[in-house]
C-alpha positions in Angstrom: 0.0 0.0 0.0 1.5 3.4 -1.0 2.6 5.9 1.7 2.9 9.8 1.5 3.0 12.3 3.6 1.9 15.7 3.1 4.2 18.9 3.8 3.0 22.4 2.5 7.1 22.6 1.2 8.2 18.9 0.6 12.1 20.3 -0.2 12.4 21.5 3.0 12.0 18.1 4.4 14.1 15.3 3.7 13.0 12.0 6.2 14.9 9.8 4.7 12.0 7.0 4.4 12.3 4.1 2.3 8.8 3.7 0.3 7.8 6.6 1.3 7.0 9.5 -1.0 6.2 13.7 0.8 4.6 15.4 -1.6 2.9 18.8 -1.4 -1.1 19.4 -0.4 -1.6 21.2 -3.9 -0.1 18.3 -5.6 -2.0 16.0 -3.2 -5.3 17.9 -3.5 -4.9 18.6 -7.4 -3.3 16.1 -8.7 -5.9 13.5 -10.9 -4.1 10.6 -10.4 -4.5 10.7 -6.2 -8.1 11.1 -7.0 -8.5 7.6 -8.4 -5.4 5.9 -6.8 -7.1 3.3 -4.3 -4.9 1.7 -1.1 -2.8 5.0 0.0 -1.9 5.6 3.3 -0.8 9.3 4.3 -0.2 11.2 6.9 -1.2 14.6 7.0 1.6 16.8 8.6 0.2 20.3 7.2 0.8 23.2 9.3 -3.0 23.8 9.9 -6.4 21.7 10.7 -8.2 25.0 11.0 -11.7 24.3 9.6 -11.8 24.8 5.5 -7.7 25.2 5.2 -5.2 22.7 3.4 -4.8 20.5 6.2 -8.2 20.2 7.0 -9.2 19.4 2.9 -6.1 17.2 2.5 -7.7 15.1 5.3 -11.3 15.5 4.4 -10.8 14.9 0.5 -8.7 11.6 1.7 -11.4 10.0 3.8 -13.7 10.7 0.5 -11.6 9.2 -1.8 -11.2 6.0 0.3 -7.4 6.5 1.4 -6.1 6.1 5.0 -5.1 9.2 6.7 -4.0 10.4 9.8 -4.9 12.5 11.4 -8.9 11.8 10.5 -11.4 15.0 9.8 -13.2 13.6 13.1 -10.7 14.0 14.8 -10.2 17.5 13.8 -13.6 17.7 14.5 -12.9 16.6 18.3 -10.1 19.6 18.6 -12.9 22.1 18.4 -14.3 20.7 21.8 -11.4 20.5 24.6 -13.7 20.3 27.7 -14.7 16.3 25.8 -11.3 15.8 25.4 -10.4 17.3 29.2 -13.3 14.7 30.0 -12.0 11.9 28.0 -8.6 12.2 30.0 -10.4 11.1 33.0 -10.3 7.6 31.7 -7.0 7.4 32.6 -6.6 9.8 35.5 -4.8 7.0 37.5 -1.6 7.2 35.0 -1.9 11.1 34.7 -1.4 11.4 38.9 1.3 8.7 38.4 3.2 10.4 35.5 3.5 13.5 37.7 3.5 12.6 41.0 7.2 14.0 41.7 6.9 17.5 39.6 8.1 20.3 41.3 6.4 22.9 39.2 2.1 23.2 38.9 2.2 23.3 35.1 3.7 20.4 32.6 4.2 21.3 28.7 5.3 18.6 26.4 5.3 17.7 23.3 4.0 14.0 21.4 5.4 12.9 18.2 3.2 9.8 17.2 2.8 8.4 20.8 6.6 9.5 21.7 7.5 12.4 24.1 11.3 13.3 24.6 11.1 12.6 28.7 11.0 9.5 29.1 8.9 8.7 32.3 6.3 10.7 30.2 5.8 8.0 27.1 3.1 5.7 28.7 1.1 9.4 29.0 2.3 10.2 25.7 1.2 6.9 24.2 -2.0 6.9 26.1 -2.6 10.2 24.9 -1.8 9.8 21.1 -4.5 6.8 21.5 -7.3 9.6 22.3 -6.2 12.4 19.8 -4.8 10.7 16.9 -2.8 13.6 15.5 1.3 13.1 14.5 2.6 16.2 16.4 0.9 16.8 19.7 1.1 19.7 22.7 0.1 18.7 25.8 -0.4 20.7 28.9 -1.2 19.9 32.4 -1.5 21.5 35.6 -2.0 20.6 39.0 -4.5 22.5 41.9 -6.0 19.7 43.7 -4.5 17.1 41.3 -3.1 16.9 38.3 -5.7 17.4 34.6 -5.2 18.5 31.1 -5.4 22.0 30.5 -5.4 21.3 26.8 -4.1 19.2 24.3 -3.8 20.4 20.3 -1.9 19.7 17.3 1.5 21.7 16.4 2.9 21.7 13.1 6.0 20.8 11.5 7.8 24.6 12.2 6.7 24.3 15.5 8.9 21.5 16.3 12.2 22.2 18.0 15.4 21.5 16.2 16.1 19.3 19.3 13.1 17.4 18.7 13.0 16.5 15.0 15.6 13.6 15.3 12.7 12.4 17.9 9.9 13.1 15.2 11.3 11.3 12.4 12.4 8.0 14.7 9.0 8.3 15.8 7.3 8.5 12.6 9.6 5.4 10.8 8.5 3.7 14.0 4.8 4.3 13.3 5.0 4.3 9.5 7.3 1.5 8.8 6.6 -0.7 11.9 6.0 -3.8 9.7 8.3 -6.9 9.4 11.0 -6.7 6.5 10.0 -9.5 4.9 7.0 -10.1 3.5 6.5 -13.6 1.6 4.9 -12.4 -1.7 1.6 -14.6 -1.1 1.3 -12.4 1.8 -1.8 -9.4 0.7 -3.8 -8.1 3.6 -2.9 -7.7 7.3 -5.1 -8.4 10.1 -5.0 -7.5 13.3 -7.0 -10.0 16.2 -8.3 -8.0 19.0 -8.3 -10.2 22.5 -7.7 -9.8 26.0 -5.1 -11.8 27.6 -6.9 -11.2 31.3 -10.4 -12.3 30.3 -11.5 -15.2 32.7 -14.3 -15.6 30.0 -13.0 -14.8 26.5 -14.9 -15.6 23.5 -12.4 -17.9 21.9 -9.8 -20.3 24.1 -6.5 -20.2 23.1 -6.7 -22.9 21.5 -9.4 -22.0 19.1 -7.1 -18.4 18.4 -4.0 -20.5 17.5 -6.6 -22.0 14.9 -7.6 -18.9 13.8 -4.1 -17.8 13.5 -3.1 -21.0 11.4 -6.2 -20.2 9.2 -5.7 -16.5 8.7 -1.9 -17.8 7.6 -3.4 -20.4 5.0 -5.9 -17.5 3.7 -2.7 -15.1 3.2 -3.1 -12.9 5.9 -0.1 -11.2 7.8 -1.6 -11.4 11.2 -1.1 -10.2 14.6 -3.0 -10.2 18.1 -3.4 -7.1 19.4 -4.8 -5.8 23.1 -7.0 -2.5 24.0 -3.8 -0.6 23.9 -3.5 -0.6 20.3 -5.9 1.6 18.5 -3.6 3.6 17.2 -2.0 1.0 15.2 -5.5 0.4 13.3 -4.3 2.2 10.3 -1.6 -0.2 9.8 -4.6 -2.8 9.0 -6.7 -4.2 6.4 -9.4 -5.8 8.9 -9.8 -6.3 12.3 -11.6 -9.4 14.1 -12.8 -8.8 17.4 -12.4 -11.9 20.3 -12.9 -10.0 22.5 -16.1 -9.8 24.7 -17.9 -6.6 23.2 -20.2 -3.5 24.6 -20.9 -0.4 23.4 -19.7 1.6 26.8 -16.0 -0.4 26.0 -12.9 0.0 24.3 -14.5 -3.1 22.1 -17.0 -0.5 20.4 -14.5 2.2 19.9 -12.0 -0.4 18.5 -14.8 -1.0 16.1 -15.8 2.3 15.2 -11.9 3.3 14.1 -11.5 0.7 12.2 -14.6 1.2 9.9 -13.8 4.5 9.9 -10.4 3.7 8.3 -12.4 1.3 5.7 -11.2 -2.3 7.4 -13.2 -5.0 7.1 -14.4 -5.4 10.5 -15.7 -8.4 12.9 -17.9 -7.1 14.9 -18.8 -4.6 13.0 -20.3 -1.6 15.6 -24.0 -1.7 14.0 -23.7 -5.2 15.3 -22.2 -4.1 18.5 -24.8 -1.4 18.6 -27.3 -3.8 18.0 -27.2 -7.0 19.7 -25.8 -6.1 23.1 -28.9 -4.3 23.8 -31.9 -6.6 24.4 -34.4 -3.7 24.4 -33.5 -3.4 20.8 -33.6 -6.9 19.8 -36.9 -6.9 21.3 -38.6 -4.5 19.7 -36.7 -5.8 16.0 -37.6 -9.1 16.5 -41.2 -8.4 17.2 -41.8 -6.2 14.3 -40.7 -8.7 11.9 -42.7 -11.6 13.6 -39.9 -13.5 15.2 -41.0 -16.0 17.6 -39.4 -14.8 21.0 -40.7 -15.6 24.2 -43.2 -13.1 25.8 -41.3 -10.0 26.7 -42.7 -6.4 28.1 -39.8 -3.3 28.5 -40.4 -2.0 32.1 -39.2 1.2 33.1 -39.5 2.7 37.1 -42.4 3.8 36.6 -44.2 1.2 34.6 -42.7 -2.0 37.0 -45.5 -1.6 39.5 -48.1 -3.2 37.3 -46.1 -6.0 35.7 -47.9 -8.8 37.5 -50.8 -7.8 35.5 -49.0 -8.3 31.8 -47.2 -11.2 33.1 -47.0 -14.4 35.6 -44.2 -15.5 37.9 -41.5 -16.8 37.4 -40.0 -14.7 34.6 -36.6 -13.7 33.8 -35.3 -10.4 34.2 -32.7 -8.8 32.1 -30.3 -5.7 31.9 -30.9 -5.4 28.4 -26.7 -5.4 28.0 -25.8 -8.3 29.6 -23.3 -10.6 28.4 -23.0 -14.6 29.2 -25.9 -14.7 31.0 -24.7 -12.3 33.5 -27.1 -9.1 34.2 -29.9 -11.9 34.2 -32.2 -13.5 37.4 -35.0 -15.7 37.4 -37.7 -14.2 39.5 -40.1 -16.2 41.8 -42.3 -13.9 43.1 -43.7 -10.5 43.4 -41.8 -10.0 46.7 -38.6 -11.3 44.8 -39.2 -8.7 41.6 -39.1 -5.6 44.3 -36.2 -7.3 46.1 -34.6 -7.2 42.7 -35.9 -3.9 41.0 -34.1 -0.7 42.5 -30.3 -2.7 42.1 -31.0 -3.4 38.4 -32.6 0.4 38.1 -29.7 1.8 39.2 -27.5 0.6 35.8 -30.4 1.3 33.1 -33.3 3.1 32.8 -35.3 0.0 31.2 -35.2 -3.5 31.8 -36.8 -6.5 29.8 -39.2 -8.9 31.5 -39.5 -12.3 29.9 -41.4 -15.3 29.9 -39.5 -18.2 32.0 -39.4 -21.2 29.4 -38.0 -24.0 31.4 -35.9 -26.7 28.6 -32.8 -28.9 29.3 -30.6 -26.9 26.6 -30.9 -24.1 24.2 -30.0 -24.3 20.7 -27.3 -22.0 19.6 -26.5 -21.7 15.8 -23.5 -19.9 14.2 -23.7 -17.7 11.1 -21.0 -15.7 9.4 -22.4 -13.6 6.2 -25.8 -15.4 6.0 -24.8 -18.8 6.1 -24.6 -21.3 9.0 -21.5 -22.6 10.1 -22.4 -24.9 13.4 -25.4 -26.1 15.6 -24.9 -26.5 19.3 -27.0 -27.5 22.0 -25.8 -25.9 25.4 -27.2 -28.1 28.0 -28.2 -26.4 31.5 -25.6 -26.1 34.3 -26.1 -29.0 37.1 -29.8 -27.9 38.6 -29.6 -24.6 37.2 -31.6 -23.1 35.4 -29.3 -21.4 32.9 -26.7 -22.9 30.9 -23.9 -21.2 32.7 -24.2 -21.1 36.7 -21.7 -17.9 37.7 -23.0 -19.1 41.8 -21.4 -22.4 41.3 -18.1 -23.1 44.1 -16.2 -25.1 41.4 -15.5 -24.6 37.9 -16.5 -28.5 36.4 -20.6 -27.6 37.9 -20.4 -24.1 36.1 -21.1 -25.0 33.2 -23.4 -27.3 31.1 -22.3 -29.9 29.0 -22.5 -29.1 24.9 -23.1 -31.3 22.0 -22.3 -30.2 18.5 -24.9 -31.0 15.4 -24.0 -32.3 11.8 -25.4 -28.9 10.5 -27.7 -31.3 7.8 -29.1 -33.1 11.2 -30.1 -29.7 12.5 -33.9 -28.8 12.5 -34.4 -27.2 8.9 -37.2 -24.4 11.2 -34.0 -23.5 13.4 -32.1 -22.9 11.0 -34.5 -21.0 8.9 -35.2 -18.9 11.9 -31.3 -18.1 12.5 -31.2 -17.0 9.6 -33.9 -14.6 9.0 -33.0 -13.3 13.0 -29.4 -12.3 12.1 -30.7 -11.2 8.2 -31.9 -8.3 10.4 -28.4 -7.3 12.2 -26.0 -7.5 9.1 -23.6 -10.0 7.4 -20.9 -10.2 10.5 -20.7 -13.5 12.9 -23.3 -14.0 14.9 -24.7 -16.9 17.6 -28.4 -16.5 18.0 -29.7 -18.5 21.2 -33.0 -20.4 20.7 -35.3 -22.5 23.0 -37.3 -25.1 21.1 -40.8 -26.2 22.3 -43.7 -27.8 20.4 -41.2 -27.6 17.6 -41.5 -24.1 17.2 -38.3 -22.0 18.0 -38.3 -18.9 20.3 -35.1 -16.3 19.5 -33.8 -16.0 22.9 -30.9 -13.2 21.9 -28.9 -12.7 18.8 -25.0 -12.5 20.3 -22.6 -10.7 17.9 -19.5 -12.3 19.5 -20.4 -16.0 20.0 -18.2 -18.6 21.8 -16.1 -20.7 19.4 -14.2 -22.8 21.4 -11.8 -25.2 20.0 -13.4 -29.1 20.4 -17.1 -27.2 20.6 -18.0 -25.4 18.0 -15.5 -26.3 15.8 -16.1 -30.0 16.7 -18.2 -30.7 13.5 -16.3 -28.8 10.6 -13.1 -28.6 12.3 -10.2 -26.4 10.9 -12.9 -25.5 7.9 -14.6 -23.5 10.2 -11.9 -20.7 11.4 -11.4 -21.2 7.2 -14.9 -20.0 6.2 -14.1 -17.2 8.6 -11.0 -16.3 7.0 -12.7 -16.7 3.6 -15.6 -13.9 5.0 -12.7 -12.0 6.0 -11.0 -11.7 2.3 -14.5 -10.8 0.8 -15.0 -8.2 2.8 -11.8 -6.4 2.1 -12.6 -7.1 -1.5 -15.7 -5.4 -1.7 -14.0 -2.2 0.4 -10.8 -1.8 -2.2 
């Protein structure tokens, strides 16, 4: 993929980068053959973002004509509001306090040349801070009353660089720019980066099942890499991104997402996906208006709870409507129980769903990726429990139910019919969509966009075919993008 970077006077910088071509906005801006060149990377070092100047166009026509660019229009955008960014800082005030903690002085100025600041014990702030305002040349400024916060934060331009500092900014930048291996084997045509997190008690995929994803992403011709939540800046480096990774929309899983569809990667899970499926308020209300069998549900708010024996009988289950492996989710006995229950649930969301308790010994569970099914699971109950995964259980081995894959040809031709049409409605990402079968009729429990595949579970049927369909998904995608 070509790689520029744009100067207003490219002779009076020489960085000395191999494949790497600085070239003038005019040129950049005017020139035909950028407006049809497809697969460009740049980085935009003009000496203004100011709304409606160079910089700002070079990075605004970029993003139209499909090329990667750094730093992004929204991002510009973000610069116009510091008090979000100020706010945003918070996130990591912990590091801030830390980074400071023996200043002698109430006011810090430094500067942040792709993630790199020239004081050292200031880097992990520096990278931290590149992550949240993705800019190549930043100035930071803190100072301390009670404790220590960002003043502000905005881009500086190429003059404003000290001479002591450009040896720093053009490390920095072959760091950032050329960070790839040397050798590439010539097979080798997209790059994907696998999102996981090495501390997850409960990650989507065992380790085992992300060696086979590595293995197939290999086969595929992937240059592949696992990265953590401390890597978004290194999105632009990418051709897709696939999420293992349990997902949410208030996480770093959803902003992972966002970036990298924002660059144009093929993405897994995408965020309408995220957007959509974590929330079971939505799902609800989809589901419904496309005649979905789902178990009876009402949407209670505060003020509507009081009267929800009269819409429904005990027991039922209650949900936060973003729960995750069946966490955020009690069975309810009793009136007395549902007030017990109420105010502590209240206190995360504003709404809560109310369904109808239907009692089986497993759920059906049925993987699609791009409309077409790739395995059929039944997750048995956890040992006299009534979900399939018991999070009250002392030991590990009684957690969890037992699983049996399904030939997907054995599978009930109405489930997967219903699978099907459910995640039709979401998008063409991976999905797991939960299902209880009674009277052979199947009830849409929850669609999950970031389903379990487990290696000797899910892939128990189709094997290593199955992380290769994935793969093959993958390489479509980025098709239809370039």
């Amino acid at each position: 993929m070509p790689k520029l970077i744009i100067v207003e006077k490219p002779e009076t910088w020489n960085f000395g980068l191999h494949e790497v071509e600085v070239i003038s906005a005019d040129r950049y801006i005017a020139d035909e053959s950028f407006q049809t060149a497809k697969n460009i990377k740049l980085l935009n070092l003009c000496k203004s973002y100011q709304y409606q100047s160079e910089g700002y166009y070079v990075s605004l026509l970029a993003e139209a004509r499909g090329h990667k660019v750094l730093p992004e229009v929204s991002t510009l955008q973000d610069m116009r509001f510091p008090s979000i960014l100020r706010e945003d800082s918070l996130d990591f005030d912990l590091l801030i306090q830390n980074t400071f903690k023996n200043e002698t002085t109430d006011r810090v100025e430094f500067n942040i040349y792709f993630g790199q600041a020239r004081q050292e014990n200031f880097d992990r702030l520096a990278q931290q801070l590149f992550q949240m305002v993705q800019a190549p040349s930043l100035r930071a400024v803190f100072s301390q009353k009670n404790k220590w916060r960002l003043q502000s934060i905005r881009p500086i331009n190429l003059n404003e660089v000290p001479e002591a500092d450009r040896p720093l900014l053009i490390s920095a930048l072959e760091k950032y720019l050329l960070r790839k291996r040397d050798f590439r084997p010539d097979k080798k045509k997209y790059d994907l980066a696998i999102l996981t997190n090495p501390e997850d008690k409960n990650p989507p995929s065992d380790d085992r099942a992300l060696k086979r994803f590595y293995r197939a992403s290999l086969e595929a011709g992937f240059n592949t890499e696992f990265i953590t939540k401390n890597d978004i800046d290194k999105l632009i480096q990418y051709d897709a991104l696939f999420i293992r990774e349990t997902t949410n929309v208030n996480h770093h899983t959803f902003r992972f997402a966002k970036k990298a569809h924002s660059l144009g990667l093929a993405v897994i899970d995408d965020p309408d996906s995220i957007l959509k499926c974590t929330n079971k308020v939505y799902l609800h209300e989809l589901l419904n208006a496309h005649k979905i069998l789902t178990p009876k549900s009402v949407v209670i708010s505060e003020e509507s709870c009081n009267n929800l024996s009269a819409r429904m009988s005990f027991p039922l289950i209650l949900k936060q409507p973003d729960g995750a492996f069946s966490k955020g989710v009690f069975k309810i006995d009793s009136e007395k129980e549902f007030k017990k229950v109420c105010p502590t649930m209240f206190d995360k969301s504003d709404l809560l769903v109310a369904q109808e308790f239907l009692p089986t010994k497993f759920d059906w569970r049925v993987g699609v990726i791009n409309n077409q099914v790739i395995y059929v699971c039944k997750y048995f109950m956890a040992t006299k429990h009534w979900q399939i995964i018991n999070w009250g259980a002392n030991k590990q081995k009684s957690r969890e139910g037992d699983v049996e894959s399904i030939p997907i040809d054995q599978a009930p031709s109405g489930l997967l019919k219903t699978a099907l049409k459910a995640t039709s409605l979401i998008g063409t990402g991976l999905y797991g969509v939960d299902m209880k079968e009674i009277d052979g009729k199947f009830y849409v429990i929850e669609i999950n966009d970031n389903p379990n595949i487990d290696a000797g579970i899910e892939d128990k049927i189709l094997k290593d075919r199955l992380y290769a369909i994935i793969m093959e998904v993958f390489l479509e995608k980025i098709k239809s993008i370039k």
